[in-house]
C-alpha positions as CSV (number, residue, x, y, z in Angstrom):
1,X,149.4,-80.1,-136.2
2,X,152.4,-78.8,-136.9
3,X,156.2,-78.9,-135.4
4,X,155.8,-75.8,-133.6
5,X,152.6,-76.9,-131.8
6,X,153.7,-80.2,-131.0
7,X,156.8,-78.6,-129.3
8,X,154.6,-76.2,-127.6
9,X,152.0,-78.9,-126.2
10,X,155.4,-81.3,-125.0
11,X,156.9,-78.2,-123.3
12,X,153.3,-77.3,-121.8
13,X,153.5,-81.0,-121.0
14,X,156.2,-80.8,-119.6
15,X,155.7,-78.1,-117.3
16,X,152.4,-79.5,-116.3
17,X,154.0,-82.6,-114.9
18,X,157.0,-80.7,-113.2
19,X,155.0,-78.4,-111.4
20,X,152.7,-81.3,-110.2
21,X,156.0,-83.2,-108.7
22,X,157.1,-80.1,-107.0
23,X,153.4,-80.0,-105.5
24,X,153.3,-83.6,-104.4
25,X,156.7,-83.7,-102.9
26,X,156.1,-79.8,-101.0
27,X,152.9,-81.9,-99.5
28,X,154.8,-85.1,-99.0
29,X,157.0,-83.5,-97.1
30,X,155.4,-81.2,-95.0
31,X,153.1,-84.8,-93.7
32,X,156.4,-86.2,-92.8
33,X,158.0,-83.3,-91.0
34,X,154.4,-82.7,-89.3
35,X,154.5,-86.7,-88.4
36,X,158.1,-86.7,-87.5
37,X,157.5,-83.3,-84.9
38,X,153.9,-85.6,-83.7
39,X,156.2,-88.5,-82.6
40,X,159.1,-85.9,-81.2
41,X,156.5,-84.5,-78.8
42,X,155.2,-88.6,-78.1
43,X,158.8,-89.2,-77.4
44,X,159.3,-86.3,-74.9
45,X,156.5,-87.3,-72.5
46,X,157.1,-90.9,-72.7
47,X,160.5,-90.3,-72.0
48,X,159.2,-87.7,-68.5
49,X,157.1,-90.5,-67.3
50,X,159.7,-92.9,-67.5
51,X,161.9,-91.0,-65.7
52,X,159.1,-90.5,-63.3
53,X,159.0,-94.4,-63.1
54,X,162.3,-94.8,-62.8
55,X,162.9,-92.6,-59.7
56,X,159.8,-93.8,-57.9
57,X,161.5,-97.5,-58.6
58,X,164.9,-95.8,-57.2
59,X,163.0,-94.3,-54.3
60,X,161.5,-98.0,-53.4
61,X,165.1,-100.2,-53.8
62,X,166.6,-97.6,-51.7
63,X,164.3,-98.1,-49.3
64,X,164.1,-101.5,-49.1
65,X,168.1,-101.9,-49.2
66,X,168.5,-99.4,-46.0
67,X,165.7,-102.0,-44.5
68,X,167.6,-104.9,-45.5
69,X,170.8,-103.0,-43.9
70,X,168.9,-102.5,-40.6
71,X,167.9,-106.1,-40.3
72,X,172.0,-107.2,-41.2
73,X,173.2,-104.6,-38.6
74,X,170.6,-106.6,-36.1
75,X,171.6,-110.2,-37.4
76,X,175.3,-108.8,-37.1
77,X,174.7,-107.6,-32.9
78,X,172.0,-111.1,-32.5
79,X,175.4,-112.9,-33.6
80,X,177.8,-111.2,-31.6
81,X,175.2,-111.7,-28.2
82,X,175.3,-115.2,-29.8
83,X,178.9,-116.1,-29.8
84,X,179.6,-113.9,-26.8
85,X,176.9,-116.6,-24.7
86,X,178.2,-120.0,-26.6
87,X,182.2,-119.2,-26.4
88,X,182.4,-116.4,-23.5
89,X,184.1,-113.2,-23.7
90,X,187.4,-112.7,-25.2
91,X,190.1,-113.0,-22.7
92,X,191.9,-110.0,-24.3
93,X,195.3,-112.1,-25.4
């Protein structure tokens, strides 16, 4: 063989393994853009039904804090009656 052919087989070589990179990483990276846009579109529907949980919590403490405020507002007026009967009625002074 001479110097000529060897040149030619290391260039043909060469190229061989170049193009087979480029290849690999075209494919490597179109499987991690298609995985990254899968878990994008995971991301967005977790994140809608926990925002779904999150106002059907809201909904519920609101709820039970305007229940709670009832029941003070009637603890506040059972007081009043209370000390009203025990001390009598302000005399006004």
């Amino acid at each position: 063989m001479t110097e000529p052919q060897s040149w030619a087989l290391i260039g043909a070589f060469t190229t061989i393994m170049l193009g087979g990179m480029t290849i690999m990483t075209t494919l490597l990276m179109r499987t991690v853009t298609a995985s990254v846009n899968g878990l994008r579109g995971e991301m967005t529907g977790l994140r809608g039904e926990m925002n779904g949980r999150f106002d059907g919590i809201r909904g519920e403490m609101n709820a039970r804090f305007d229940a709670m405020g009832t029941r003070i507002d009637h603890l506040d007026r059972n007081i009043s009656a209370l000390s009203r009967r025990v001390w009598g009625e302000p005399s006004g002074e």
